[in-house]
Rosetta silent file (secondary structure, phi, psi, omega in degrees, C-alpha in Angstrom):
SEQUENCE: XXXXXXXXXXXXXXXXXXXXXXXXXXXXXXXXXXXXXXXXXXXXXXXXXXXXXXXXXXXXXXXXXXXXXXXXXXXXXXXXXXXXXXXXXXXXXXXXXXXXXXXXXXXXXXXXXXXXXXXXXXXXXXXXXXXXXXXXXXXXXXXXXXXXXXXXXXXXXXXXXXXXXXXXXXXXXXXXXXXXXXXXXXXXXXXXX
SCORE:     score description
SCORE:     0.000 S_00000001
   1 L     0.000  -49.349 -178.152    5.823    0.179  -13.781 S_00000001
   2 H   -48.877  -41.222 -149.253    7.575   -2.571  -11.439 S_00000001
   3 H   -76.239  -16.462 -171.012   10.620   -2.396  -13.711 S_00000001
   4 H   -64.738  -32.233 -179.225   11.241    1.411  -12.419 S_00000001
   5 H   -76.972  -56.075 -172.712   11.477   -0.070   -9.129 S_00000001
   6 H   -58.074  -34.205 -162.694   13.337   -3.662  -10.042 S_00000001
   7 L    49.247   23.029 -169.724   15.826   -1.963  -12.536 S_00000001
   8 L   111.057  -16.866 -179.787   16.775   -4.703  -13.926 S_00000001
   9 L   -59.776  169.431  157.523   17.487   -6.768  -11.239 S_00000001
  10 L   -84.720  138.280  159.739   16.687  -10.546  -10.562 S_00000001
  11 L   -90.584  140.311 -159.104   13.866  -10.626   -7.722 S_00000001
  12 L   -92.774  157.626 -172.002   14.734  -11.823   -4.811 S_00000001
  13 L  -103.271  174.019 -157.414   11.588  -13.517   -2.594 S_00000001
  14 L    15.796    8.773 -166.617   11.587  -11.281    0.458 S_00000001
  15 L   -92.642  169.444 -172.467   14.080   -8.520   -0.498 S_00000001
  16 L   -92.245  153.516  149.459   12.557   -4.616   -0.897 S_00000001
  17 L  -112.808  121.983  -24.148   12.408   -2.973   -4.040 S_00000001
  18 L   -65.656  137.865 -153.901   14.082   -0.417   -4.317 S_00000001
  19 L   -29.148  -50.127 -158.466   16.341   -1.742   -1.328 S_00000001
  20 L   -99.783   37.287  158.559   15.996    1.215    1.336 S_00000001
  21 L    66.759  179.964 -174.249   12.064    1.563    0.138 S_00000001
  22 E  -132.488  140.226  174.713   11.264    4.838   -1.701 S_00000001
  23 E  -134.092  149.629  179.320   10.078    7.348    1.170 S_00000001
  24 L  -121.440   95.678 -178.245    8.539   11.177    0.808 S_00000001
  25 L   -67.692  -20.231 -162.048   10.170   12.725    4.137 S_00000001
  26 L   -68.644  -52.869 -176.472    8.284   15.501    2.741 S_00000001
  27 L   -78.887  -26.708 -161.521    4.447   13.473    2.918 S_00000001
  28 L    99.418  -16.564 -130.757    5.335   10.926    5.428 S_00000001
  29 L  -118.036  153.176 -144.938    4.138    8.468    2.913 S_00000001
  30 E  -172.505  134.536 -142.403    6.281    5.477    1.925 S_00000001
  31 E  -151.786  175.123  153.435    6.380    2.177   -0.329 S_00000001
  32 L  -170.283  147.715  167.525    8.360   -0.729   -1.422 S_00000001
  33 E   -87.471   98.576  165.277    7.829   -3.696   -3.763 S_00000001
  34 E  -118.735 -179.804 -178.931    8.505   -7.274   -2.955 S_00000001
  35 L  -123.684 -178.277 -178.356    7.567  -10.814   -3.807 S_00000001
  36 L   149.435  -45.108  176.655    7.182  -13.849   -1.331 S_00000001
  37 L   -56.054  125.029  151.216    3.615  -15.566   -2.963 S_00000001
  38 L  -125.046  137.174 -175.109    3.232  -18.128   -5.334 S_00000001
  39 L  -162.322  174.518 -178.176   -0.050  -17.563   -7.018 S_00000001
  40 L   -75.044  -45.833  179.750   -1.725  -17.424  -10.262 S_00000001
  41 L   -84.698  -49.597 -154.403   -1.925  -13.974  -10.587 S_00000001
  42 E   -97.894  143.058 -174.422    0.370  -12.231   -8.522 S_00000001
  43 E  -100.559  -41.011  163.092    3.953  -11.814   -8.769 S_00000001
  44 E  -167.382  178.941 -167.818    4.558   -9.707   -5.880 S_00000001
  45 E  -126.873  159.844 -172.792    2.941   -6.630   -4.231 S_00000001
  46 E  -126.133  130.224  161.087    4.088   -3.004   -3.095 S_00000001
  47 L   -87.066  115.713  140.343    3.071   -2.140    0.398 S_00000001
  48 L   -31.055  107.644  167.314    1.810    1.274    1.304 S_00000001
  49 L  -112.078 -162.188  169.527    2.620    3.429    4.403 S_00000001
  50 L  -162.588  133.151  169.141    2.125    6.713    6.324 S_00000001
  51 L   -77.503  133.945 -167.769    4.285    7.894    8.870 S_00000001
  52 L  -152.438  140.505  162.083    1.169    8.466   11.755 S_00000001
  53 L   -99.772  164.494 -162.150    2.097    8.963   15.780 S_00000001
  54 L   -56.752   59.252  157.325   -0.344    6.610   18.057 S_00000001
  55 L  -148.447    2.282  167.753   -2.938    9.000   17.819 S_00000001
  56 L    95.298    1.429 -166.025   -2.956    8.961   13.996 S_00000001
  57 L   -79.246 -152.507  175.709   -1.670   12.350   13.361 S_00000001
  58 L   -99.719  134.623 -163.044    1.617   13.132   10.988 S_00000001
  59 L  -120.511  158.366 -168.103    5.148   12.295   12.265 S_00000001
  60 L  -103.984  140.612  164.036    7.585   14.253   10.899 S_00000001
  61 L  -123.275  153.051 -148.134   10.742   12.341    9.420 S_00000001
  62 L   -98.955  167.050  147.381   13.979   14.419    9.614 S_00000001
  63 L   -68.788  124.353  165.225   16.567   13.928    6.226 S_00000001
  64 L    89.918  -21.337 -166.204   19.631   12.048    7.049 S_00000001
  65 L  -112.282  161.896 -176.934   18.019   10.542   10.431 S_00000001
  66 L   -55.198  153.679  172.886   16.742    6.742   10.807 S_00000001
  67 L  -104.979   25.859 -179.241   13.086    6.648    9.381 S_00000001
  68 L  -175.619  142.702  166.864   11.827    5.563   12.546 S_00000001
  69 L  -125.466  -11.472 -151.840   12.794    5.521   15.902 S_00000001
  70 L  -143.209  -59.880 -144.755   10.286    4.147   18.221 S_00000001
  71 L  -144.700  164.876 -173.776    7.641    2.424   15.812 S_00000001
  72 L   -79.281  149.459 -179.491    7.110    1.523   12.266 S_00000001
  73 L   -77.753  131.571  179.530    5.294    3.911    9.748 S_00000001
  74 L   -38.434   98.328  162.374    1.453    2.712    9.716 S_00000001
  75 L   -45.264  107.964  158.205    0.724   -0.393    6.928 S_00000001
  76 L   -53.862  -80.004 -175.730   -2.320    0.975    4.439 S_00000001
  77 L  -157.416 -156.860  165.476   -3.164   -1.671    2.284 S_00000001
  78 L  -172.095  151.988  165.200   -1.008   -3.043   -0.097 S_00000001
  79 E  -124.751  139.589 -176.422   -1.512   -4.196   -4.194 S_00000001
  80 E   -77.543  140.121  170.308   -0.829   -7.136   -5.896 S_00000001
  81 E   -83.909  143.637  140.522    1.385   -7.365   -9.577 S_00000001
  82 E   -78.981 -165.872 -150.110    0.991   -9.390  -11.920 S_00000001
  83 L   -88.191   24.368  161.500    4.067  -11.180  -13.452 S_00000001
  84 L  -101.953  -29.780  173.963    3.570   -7.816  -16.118 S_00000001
  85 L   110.731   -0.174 -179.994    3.767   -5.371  -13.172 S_00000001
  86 L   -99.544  131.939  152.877   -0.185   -4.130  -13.357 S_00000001
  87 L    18.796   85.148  173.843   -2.490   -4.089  -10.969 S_00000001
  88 L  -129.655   19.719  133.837   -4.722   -7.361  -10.007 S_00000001
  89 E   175.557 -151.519 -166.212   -5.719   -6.467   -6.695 S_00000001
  90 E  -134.025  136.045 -179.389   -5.824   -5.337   -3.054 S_00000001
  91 L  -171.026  156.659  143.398   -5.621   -6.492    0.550 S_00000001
  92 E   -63.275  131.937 -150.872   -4.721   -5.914    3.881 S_00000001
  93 L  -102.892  164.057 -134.999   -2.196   -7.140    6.815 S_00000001
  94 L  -148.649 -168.773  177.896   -2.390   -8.175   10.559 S_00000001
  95 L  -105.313  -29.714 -130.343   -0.080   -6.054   12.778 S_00000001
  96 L   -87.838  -50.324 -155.563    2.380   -9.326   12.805 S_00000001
  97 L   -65.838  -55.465 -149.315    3.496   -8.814    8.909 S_00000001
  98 L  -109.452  -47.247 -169.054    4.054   -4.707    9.039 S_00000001
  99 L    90.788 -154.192 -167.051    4.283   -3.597   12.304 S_00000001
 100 L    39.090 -171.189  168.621    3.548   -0.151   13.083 S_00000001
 101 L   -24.088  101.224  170.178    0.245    2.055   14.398 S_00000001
 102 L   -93.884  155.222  176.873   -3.309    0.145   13.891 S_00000001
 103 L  -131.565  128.263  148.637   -5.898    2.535   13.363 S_00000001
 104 L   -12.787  179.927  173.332   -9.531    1.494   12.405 S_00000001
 105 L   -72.999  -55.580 -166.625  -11.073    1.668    9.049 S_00000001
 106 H   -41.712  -54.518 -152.705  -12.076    5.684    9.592 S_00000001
 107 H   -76.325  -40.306  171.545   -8.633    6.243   10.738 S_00000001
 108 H   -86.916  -10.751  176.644   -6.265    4.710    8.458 S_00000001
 109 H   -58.228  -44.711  176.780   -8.915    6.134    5.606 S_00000001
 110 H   -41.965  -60.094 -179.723   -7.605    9.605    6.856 S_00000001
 111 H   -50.498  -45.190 -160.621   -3.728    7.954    6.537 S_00000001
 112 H   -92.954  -30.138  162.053   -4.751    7.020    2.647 S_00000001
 113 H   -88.687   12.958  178.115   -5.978   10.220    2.197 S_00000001
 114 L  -106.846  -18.859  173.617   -3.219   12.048    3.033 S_00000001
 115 L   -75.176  138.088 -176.532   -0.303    9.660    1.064 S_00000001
 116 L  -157.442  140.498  160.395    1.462   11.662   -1.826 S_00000001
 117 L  -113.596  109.251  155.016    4.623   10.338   -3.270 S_00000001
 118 L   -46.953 -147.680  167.081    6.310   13.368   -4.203 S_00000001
 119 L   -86.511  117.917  161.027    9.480   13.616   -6.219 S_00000001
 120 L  -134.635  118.358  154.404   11.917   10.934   -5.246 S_00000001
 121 L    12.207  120.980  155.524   14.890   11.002   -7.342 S_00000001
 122 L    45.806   39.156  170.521   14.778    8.776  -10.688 S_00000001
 123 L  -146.060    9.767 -169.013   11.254    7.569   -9.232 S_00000001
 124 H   -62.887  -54.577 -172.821    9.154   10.511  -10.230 S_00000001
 125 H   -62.900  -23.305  177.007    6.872    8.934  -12.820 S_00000001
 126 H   -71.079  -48.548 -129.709    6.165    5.623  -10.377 S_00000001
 127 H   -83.182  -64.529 -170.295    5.660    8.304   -7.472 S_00000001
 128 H   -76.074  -49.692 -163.459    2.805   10.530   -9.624 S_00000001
 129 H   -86.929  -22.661  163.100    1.085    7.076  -10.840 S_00000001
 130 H   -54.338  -50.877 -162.153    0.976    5.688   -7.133 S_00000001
 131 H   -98.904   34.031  142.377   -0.527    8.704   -5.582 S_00000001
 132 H  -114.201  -40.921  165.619   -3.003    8.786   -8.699 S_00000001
 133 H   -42.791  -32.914 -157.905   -3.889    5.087   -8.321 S_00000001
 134 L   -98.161  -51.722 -175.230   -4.654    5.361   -4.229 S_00000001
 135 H   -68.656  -38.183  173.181   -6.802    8.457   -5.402 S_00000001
 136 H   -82.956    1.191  163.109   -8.756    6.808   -8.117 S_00000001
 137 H  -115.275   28.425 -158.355   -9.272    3.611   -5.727 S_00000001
 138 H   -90.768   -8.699  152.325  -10.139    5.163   -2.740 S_00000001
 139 H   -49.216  -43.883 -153.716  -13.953    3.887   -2.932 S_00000001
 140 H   -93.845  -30.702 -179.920  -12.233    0.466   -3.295 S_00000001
 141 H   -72.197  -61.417 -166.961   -9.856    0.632   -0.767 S_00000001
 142 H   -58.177  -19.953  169.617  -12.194    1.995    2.039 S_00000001
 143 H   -86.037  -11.206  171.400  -14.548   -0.776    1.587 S_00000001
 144 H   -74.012   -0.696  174.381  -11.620   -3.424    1.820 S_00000001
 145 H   -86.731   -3.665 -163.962  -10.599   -1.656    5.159 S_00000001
 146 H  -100.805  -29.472 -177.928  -14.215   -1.752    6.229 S_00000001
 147 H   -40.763  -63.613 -168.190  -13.949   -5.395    4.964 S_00000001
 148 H   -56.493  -34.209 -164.629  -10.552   -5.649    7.007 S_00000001
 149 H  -105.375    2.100  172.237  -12.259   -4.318   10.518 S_00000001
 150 H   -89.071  -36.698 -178.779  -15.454   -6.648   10.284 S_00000001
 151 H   -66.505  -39.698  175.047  -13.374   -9.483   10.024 S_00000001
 152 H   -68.552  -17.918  158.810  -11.211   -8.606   13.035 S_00000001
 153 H   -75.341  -11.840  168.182  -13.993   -8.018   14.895 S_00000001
 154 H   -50.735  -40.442 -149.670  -15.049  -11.560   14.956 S_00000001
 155 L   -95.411  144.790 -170.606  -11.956  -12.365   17.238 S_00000001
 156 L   -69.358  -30.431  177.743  -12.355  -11.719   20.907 S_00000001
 157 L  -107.879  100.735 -164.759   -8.790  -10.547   21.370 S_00000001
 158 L   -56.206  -69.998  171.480   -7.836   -7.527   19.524 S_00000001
 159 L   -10.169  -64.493 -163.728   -4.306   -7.872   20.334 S_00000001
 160 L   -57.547  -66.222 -148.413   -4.278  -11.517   19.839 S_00000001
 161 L  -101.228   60.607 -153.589   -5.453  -11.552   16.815 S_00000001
 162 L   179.359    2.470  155.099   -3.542   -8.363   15.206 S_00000001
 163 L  -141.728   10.679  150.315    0.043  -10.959   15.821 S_00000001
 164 L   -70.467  119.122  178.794   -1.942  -14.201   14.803 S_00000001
 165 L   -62.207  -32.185  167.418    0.394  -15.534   12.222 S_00000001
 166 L   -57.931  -30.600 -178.241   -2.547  -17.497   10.891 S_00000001
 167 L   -98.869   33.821  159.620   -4.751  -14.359   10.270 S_00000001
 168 L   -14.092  -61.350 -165.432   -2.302  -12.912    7.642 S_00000001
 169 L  -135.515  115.949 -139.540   -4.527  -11.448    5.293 S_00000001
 170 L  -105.172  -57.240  179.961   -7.538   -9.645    6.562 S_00000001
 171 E  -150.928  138.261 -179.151   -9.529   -8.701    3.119 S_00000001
 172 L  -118.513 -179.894  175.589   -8.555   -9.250   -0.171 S_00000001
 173 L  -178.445  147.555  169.167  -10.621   -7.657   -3.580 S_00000001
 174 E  -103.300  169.977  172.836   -9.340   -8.372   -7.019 S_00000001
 175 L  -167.138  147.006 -175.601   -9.569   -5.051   -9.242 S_00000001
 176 L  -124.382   80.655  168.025   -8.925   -5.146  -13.062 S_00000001
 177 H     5.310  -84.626 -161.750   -6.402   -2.768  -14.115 S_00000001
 178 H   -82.805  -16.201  163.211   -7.192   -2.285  -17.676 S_00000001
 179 H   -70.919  -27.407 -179.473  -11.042   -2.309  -17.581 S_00000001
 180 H   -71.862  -32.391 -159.368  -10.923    0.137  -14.975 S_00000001
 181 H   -86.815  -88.069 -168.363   -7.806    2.473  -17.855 S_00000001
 182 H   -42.453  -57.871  171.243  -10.853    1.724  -20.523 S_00000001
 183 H   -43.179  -57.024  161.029  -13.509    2.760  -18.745 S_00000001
 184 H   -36.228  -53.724  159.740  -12.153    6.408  -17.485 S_00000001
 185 H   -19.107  -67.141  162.509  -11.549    6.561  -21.207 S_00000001
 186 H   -81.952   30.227  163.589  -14.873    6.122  -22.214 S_00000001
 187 H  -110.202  -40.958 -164.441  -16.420    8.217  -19.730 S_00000001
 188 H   -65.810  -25.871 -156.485  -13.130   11.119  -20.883 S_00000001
 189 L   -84.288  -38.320  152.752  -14.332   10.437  -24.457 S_00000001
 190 L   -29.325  -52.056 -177.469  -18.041   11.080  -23.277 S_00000001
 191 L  -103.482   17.914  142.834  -17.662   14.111  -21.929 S_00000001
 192 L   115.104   26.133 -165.731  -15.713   15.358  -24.704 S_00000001
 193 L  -107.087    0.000    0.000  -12.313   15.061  -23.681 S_00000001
């Protein structure tokens, strides 16, 4: 899946894949790939957005116009690659990393349910397997955002600690790709599909 994004390229540690992000002016909803970790698992990760105004609703983005003007589109989550491109887990961001809107767990769940990657140009099949992944992991994601908002409630200062560079990574979860592909199998094969 990664290579649809990379295209061939060498990765670069901090650069986006594909460079201007892949955005759905149409959903709001918005993605990119990068790298920046060394880890065991992970090669690099694609962050997840929503275009949201402070109050959490849907901002419209125009075609042809900057894809923000005021504020950043609203960080989700985000999932880690392995150095194959699949899926080996999940975690959350600080306001420091992403920028944009924070919302609560309830609020950004509302954000994840609402992300669709339409059709973007020579990106359709990553686009349809993103916005099938975020639907079949939406149990897993809302408890790491519930995860994400217990831990931030330890700290006294909301603010504070929502640009502490130290408090990077809020909740993590591992999740295992192809056990997850087999099971749904054997459950399709169950019911007679």
């Amino acid at each position: 899946m990664s290579q649809n994004w990379i295209a061939g390229h060498e990765v670069l540690e901090f650069e986006h894949y594909p460079p201007d992000d892949l955005v759905d002016v149409r959903n709001g909803s918005q993605f990119y790939y990068h790298s920046h970790r060394d880890g065991d698992q992970e090669h690099g990760h694609l962050h997840l957005f929503w275009h949201a105004t402070a109050t959490g609703r849907r901002r419209y983005l125009k075609p042809g116009k900057p894809k923000w003007n005021r504020t950043e589109p609203t960080h989700l989550f985000a999932i880690s690659l392995d150095a194959r491109g699949l899926p080996v887990g999940l975690f959350t961001v600080n306001q420091w990393v992403t920028d944009g809107h924070w919302f609560d767990a309830a609020v950004t769940m509302a954000c994840v349910d609402r992300f669709a990657m339409g059709h973007v140009a020579a990106y359709a099949h990553s686009c349809r397997w993103l916005t099938g992944f975020v639907r079949l992991y939406r149990p897993v994601i809302h408890a790491l955002l519930l995860q994400r908002d217990k831990r931030i409630k330890r700290r006294s200062d909301l603010a504070q600690a929502l640009q502490d560079r130290t408090l990077e990574v809020l909740s993590t979860t591992p999740i295992d790709w192809i056990a997850d592909m087999d099971a749904l199998a054997a459950e399709s094969r169950r019911r007679g599909g």
